[in-house]
C-alpha positions as CSV (number, residue, x, y, z in Angstrom):
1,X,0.0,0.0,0.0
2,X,2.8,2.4,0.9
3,X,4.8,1.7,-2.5
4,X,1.2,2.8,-4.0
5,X,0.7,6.2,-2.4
6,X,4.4,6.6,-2.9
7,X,4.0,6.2,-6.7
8,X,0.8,8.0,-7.2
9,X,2.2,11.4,-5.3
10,X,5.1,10.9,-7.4
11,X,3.0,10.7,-10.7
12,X,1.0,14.3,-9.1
13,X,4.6,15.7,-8.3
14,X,5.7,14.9,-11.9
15,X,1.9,16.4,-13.3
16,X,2.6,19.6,-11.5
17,X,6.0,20.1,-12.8
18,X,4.6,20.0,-16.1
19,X,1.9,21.8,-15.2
20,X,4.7,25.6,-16.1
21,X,6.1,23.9,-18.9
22,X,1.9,23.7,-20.5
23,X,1.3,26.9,-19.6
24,X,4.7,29.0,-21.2
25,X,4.6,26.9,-24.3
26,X,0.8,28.2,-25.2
27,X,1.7,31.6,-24.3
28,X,0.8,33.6,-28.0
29,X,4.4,36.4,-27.1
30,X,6.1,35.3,-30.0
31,X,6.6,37.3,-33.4
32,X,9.0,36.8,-36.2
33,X,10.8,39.5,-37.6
34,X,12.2,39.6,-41.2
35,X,13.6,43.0,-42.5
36,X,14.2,43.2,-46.6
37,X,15.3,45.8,-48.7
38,X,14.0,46.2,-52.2
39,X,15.8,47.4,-55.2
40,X,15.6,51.1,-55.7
41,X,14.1,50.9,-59.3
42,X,11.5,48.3,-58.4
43,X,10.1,49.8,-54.7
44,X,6.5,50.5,-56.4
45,X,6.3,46.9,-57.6
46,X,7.5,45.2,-54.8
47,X,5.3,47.2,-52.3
48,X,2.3,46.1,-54.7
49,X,3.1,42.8,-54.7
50,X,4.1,42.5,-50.5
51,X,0.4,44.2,-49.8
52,X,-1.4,41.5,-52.2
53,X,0.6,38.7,-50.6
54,X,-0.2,39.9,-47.1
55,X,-3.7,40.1,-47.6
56,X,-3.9,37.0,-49.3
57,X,-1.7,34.8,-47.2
58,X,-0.7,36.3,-43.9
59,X,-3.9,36.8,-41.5
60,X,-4.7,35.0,-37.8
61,X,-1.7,34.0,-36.3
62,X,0.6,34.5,-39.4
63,X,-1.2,37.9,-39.5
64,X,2.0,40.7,-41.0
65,X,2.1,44.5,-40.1
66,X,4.5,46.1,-42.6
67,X,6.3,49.1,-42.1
68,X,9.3,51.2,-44.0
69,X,12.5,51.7,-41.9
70,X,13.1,55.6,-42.6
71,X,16.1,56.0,-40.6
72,X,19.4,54.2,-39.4
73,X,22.1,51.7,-41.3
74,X,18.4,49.5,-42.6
75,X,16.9,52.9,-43.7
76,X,15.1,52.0,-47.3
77,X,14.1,48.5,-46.0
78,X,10.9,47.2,-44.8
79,X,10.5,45.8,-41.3
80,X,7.8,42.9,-41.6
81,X,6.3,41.5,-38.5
82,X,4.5,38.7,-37.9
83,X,2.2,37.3,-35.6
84,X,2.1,37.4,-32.0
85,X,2.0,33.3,-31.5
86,X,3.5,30.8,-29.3
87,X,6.5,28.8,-30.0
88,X,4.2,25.8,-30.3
89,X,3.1,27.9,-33.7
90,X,6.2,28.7,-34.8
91,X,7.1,25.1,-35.0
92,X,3.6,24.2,-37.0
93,X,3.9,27.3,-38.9
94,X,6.0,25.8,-41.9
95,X,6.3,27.6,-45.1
96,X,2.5,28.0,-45.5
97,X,2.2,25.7,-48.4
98,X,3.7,26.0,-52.3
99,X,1.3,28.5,-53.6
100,X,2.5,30.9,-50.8
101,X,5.7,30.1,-51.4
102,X,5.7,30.8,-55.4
103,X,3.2,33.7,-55.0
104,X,6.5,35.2,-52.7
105,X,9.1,34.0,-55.3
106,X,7.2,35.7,-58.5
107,X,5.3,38.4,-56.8
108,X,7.9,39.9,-54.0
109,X,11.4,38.1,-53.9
110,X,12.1,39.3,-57.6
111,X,12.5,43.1,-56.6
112,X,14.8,42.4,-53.5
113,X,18.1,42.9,-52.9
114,X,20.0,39.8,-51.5
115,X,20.5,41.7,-47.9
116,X,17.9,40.4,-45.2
117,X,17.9,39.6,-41.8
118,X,15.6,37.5,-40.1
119,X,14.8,36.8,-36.2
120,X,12.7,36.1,-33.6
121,X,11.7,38.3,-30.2
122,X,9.4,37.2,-27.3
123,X,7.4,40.0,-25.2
124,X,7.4,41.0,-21.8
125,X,4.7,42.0,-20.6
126,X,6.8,42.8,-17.2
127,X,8.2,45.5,-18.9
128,X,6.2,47.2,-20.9
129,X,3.5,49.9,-20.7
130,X,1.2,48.6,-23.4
131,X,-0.1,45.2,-24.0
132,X,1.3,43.0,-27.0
133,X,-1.2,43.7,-29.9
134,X,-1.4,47.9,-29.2
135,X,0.1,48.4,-32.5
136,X,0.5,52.0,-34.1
137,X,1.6,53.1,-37.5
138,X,4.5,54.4,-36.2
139,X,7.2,53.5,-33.8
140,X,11.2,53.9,-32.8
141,X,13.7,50.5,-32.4
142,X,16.3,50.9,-29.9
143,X,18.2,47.9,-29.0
144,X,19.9,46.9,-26.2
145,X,22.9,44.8,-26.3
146,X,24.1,43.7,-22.8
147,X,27.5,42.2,-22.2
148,X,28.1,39.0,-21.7
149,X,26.7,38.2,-17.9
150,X,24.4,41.3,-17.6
151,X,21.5,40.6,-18.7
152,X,19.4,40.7,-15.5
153,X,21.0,44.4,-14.9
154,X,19.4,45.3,-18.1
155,X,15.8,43.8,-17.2
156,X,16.6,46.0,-13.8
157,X,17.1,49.0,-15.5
158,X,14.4,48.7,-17.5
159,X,12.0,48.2,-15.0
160,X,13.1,51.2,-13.6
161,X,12.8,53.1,-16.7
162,X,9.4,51.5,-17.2
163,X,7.9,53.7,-14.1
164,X,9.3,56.8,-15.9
165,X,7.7,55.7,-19.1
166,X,4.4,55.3,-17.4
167,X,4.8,58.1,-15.3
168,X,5.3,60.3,-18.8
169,X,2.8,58.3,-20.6
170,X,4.8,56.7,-23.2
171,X,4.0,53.6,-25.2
172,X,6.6,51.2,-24.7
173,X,6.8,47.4,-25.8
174,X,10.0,45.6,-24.6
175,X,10.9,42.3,-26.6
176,X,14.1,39.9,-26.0
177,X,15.4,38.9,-29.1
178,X,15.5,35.0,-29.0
179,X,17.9,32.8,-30.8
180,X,18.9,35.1,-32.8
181,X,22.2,36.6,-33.2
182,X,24.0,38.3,-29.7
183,X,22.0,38.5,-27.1
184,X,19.8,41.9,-27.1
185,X,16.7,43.9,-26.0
186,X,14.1,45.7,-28.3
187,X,12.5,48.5,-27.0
């Protein structure tokens, strides 16, 4: 009898451990970045064709907002965002199929240049002063690259800088670049 109760609260012991792991992995803070830079003679064209391709491929959790880079070393790119989902959906997402993928090769990839970059960023909520999908037309990149072993004095500081950016009323979203490239912070 004792072996019993001994292997059933192990079995709950093991179900509550789990129990974190569930939860993070349906949490819907993930987006994917992917910044591309057309070729100068072709921007009208390759605007035309990104716009029909996101309507026509990219809604729900593959859902893209779209917006030019005006200033800084990626100025004349575009900065495409997509989702927020969970991790769990970034590992079903997949290419979308073969007619997404040839509607992107003769409708978008045609006009680009062969610089890209590509990533992945997860939100925290902890951090910032509006909630994942406040999106506006508009908004300013700084990133944050900690050394090597700081990290959690960058999380401090910006929680400290998060009561000045409610206390002023700014619209902050903080992200932590995930797997991909030097560790950093996008605020």
């Amino acid at each position: 009898m004792k072996q019993k109760f001994t292997s059933t609260i192990n079995t709950l012991l093991f179900a509550m451990m789990l129990v974190p792991i569930v939860g993070m992995a349906q949490n819907k803070n993930v987006i994917s970045t992917h910044r591309v830079f057309p070729k100068m003679d072709k921007v009208m064209e390759f605007e035309a064709g990104l716009a029909a391709h996101a309507q026509k491929y990219h809604t729900g959790d593959v859902s893209w907002r779209v917006s030019e880079i005006v200033s800084g070393p990626d100025a004349g790119g575009y900065h495409i965002m997509e989702g927020p989902t969970s991790w769990e959906g970034e590992d079903r997402r997949g290419d979308l199929g073969e007619a997404h993928m040839k509607d992107w090769y003769q409708n978008i990839s045609m006009y680009l240049t062969d610089r890209q970059s590509k990533g992945y960023s997860v939100y925290i909520d902890t951090l910032s002063t509006i909630a994942l999908t406040d999106y506006t037309d508009k908004f300013n990149i700084q990133h944050i690259y900690p050394k090597i072993g700081h990290s959690d004095n960058v999380v401090a500081i910006l929680s400290k800088f998060k009561k000045a950016w409610v206390a002023g009323g700014f619209t902050v979203a903080v992200y932590a670049v995930s797997g991909s490239g030097p560790t950093q912070y996008a605020v």
